[in-house]
Structure formats: structure tokens, C-alpha cells
C-alpha positions in Angstrom: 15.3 -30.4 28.2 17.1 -32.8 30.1 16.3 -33.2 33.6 19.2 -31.4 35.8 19.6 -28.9 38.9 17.2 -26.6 37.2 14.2 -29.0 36.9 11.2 -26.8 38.1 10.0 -30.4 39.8 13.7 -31.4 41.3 14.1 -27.8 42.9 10.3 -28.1 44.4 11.6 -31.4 45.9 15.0 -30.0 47.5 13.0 -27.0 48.9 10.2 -29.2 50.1 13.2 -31.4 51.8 15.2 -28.8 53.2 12.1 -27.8 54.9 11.5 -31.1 56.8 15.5 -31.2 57.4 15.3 -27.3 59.1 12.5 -28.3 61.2 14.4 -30.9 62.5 11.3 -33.3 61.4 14.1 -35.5 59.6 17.6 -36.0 60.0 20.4 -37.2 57.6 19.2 -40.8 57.9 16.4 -39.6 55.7 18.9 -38.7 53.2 20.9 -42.0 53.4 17.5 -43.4 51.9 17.3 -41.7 49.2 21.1 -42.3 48.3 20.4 -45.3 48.6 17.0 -45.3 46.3 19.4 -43.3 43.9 21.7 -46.2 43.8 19.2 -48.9 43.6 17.7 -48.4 39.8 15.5 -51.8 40.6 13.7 -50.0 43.4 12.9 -46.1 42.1 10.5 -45.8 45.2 11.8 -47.2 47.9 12.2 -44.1 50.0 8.2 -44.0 49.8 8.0 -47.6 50.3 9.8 -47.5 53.3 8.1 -44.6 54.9 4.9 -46.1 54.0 6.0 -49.3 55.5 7.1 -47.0 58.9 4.0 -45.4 58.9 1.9 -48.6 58.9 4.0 -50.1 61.8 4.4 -47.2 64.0 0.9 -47.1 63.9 0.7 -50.5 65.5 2.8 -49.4 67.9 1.0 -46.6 69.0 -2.1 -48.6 69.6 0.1 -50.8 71.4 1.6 -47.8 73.6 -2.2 -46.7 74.1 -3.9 -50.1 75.1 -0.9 -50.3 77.8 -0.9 -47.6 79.1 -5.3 -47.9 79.7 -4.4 -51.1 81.6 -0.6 -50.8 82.9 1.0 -54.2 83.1 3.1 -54.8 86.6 5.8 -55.3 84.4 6.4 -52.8 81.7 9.5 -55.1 79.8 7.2 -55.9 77.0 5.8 -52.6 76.4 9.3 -51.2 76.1 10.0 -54.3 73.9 8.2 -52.2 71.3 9.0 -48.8 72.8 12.2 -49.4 72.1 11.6 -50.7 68.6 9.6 -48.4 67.6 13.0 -45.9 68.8 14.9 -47.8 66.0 12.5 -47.8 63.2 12.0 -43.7 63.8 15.9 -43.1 64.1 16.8 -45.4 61.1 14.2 -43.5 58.7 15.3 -40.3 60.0 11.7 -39.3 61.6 13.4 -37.0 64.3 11.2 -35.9 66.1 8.9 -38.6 66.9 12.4 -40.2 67.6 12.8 -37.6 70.1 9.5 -37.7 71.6 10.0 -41.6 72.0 12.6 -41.0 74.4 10.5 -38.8 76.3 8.0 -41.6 76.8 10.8 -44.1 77.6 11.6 -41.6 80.6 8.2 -41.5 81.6 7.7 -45.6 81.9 11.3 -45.9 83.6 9.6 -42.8 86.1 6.6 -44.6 86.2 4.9 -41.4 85.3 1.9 -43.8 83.8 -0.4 -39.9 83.0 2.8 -38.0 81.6 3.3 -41.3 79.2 -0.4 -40.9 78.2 0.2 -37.4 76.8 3.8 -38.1 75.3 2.2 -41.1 73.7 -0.2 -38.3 72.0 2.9 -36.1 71.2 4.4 -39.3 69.1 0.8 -39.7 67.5 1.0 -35.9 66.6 4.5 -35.8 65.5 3.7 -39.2 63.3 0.7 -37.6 61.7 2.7 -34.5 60.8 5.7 -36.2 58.7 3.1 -38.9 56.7 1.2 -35.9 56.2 4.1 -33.2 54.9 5.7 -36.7 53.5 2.5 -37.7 51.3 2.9 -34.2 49.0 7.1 -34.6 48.9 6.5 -38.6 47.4 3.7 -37.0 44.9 6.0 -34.3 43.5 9.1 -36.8 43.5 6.6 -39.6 41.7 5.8 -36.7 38.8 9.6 -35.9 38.7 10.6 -39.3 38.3 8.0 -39.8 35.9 9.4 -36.9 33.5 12.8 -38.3 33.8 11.3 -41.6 33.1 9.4 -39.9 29.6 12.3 -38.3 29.1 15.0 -40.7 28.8 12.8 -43.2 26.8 12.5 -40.4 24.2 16.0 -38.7 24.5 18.1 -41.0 26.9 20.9 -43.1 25.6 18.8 -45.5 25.2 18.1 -46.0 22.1 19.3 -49.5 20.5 19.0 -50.6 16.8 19.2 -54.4 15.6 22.4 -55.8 14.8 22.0 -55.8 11.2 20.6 -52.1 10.6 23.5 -49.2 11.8 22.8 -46.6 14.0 23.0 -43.0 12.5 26.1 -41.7 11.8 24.8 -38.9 14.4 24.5 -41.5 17.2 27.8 -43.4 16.6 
């Protein structure tokens, strides 16, 4: 059975992503990374490569956020330095909502609402925790689904070559 719109595993994987796109956890940007892992053959994980590499660097951040916010700096330019980065990184991977809750804490430092940036800063933490933790089961089903497609096109794909001095099958011509 070749892989197609009725793959059992490539239906679990649009629900499970329609899911984080209705909930507004992830936006289309999401989507542009996996066209673009679609187009890239070289790199068949790099959706889950670069969430994974998100997820590592937005928890620096965080701690960042938290240890300046314990001791607020007279001058809050560096700390939105990384505020503002970490803005980026969550918009360019589609995380939505942590996006969204990083503008909140951007309005709290420019308020100088030091306690309401506290809590928005666990809000982020929360919101964070929530998409590595529904995106952890979406890269295990895509990994087995890539995997069957993997099995299957070695054993049925196109890809079958023969040396140049045997023919192929008349079947396969």
C-alpha cells in the first residue's frame, strides 16, 4: 500500500496538527516549516530539529526573563534585547501563543509593571511547556510515518536500479 491521503499515520498527523492550528497554539509559520522540510529531502526532520532547537533557546531566555526580573536592572534595554528576540524566534516557528504572551510581557517592562511581568513571564513558561509537550507526540507519529514511507519506497519505490549490463524486467521498462 503506498503511502497517500489515506495513510492511517498521515491522517493521525493532519488531525493532530489541525488541533494545534485551532487552538491558535501555531500559526501558518508552522506550516511554512514543514513545506519547507517537504522540499528539503537532505533534512527529513528539520521541522523537529528546529523546534527542538526553539525549545532549548527559549528556555535560556526564560531563565533570563526570571533572573531579571528577581533583580531589575535600572535599564531594562538588555533584557528586551532578548525579550524581543525571543518575540522573533516564537513568531518565525509559528509558536502563537507564547508569541502572544511575549507581547504582553513587553507591555509590562515598557509599564514598568516589574510583578505583572513576573506572572506573564510564568504564562510564556506555561504556554512553552504546552507546545514541546503536544509537539513531542506529533514528531513521534510523523518519525513512524516517515519511517513507513521510508520502508516502503526501498521495497516498492522507483527505486530500484540494476547494473548496466543486466536489463531491467520487461515489467519495469
Amino acid at each position: 500500500m503506498e503511502p497517500n491521503s489515506t495513510d492511517p499515520l498521515r491522517e493521525q498527523l493532519a488531525i493532530m496538527r489541525n488541533s494545534l492550528l485551532d487552538e491558535k497554539m501555531l500559526d501558518i509559520h508552522f506550516r511554512l516549516l514543514e513545506t519547507l522540510e517537504l522540499e528539503n529531502k537532505e533534512k527529513p526532520n528539520f521541522v523537529e530539529d528546529t523546534m527542538n532547537m526553539y525549545f532549548e533557546s527559549s528556555a535560556e531566555k526564560i531563565a533570563i526573563f526570571e533572573d531579571a526580573l528577581e533583580n531589575p536592572p535600572s535599564d531594562f534595554s538588555d533584557l528586551k534585547r532578548h525579550i524581543y528576540q525571543f518575540k522573533g524566534s516564537s513568531g518565525s516557528v509559528g509558536a502563537i501563543k507564547v508569541m502572544n504572551e511575549v507581547v504582553r510581557l513587553i507591555e509590562c517592562i515598557d509599564k514598568g509593571d516589574i510583578e505583572g511581568a513576573k506572572i506573564v513571564v510564568q504564562h510564556i513558561k506555561k504556554e512553552r511547556d504546552t507546545l514541546e509537550g503536544r509537539l513531542e507526540p506529533y514528531f513521534q507519529v510523523s518519525f513512524r510515518s516517515n519511517y513507513q514511507k521510508s520502508i516502503f519506497d526501498s521495497f516498492c519505490g522507483n527505486k530500484l536500479s540494476y547494473p548496466e549490463n543486466l536489463n531491467a524486467p520487461k515489467a519495469l521498462i
